[in-house]
Each structure stands twice: as structure tokens, then as C-alpha cells.
N, C-alpha and C positions, 0 to 999 in steps of 0.2 A: 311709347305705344299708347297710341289715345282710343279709349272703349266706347263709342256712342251708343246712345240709351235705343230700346227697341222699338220706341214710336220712330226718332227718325232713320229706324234703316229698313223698318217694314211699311209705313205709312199706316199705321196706328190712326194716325189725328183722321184720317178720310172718314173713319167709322162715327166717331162722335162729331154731330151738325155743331155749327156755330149757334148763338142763341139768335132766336127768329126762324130758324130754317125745320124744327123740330117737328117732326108730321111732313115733310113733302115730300117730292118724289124724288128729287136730288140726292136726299140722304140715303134712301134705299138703293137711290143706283148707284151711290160709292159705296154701300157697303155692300151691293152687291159685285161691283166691276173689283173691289177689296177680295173680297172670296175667290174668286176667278184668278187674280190673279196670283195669289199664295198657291190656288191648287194648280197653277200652271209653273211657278217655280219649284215647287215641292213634287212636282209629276218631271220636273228637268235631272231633277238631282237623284232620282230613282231612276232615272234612265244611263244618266252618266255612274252612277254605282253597277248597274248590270252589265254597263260595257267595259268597266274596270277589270271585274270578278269575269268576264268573259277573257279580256286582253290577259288575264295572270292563269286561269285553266289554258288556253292557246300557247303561252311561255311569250307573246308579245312584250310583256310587261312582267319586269323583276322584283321590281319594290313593291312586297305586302306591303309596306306602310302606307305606300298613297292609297293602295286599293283599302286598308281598312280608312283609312279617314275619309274616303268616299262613302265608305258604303256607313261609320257611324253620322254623317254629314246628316243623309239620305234619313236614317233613322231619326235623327233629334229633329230635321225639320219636320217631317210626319210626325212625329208625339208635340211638335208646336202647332199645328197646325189641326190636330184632335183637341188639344186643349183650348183653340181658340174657338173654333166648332159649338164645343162643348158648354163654353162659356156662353156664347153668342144665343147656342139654345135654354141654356136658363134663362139668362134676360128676357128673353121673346116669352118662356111661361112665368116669369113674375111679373112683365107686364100684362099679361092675359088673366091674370086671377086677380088685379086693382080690378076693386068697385069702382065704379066712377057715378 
């Protein structure tokens, strides 16, 4: 079983520019099309959790277990995806309080 690190399977590296590129607009628009698109996987997997917990109240579906490992899937991406938020707006105000 091989574990790959979380920059290559979220695309981490888009956020931080190469050296030279630091100030342009390129970098703002991957780490904006970055954000977008986390919140477009993390808004998938809260969709596929609701239709799980829907398919198991209907009796569609028998196996709690997939329905909770959907719906903890659904949660741990959401608390990844605040903490990255989170992070991303500290950055933005410890660069806003450099003197320059």
C-alpha cells in the first residue's frame, strides 16, 4: 500500500509561485482556481454523503458502513479544507502587517 504526500494528490505546489513569478497574476489565479476547486470536490462529497444517508432512510442501501464512511469522508474533507482557508487567511494578514 503506497501513501502519497498531500501536495501531490491535492495540488498543494499550484499555491506557492515558482521563484520570479512572486506578485503576478498567475499566482493569484492558481491559488484562486486551487480554492474553487477543493470547494468543488469537498461540495461533491457532501452531496454523495446526503444521498447515501438518503439511499439507507429509503432501505435502498443496507451497508451502514459505506454510508458512514461517506458521510466521515464528507466531514474530514470539510475540516481540510477550513484548515486550509484558515491558514491561507493568516498568511494574507501577516503579509498585511510587513512594513515595507
Amino acid at each position: 500500500m503506497e501513501i502519497s504526500a498531500i501536495e501531490s494528490g491535492m495540488g498543494l505546489s499550484k499555491i506557492f509561485p515558482e521563484q520570479g513569478k512572486i506578485g503576478s497574476s498567475s499566482t493569484a489565479e492558481g491559488a484562486g482556481k486551487f480554492f474553487s476547486e477543493l470547494v468543488s470536490k469537498v461540495n461533491d462529497m457532501q452531496v454523495q454523503s446526503d444521498k447515501s444517508i438518503q439511499g439507507l432512510a429509503s432501505g435502498e442501501n443496507k451497508n451502514l458502513h459505506e454510508v458512514m464512511i461517506a458521510v466521515e469522508k464528507a466531514s474530514i474533507s470539510f475540516q481540510f479544507m477550513s484548515q486550509v482557508r484558515n491558514k491561507a487567511l493568516e498568511a494574507y494578514q501577516e503579509v498585511m502587517r510587513m512594513q515595507v
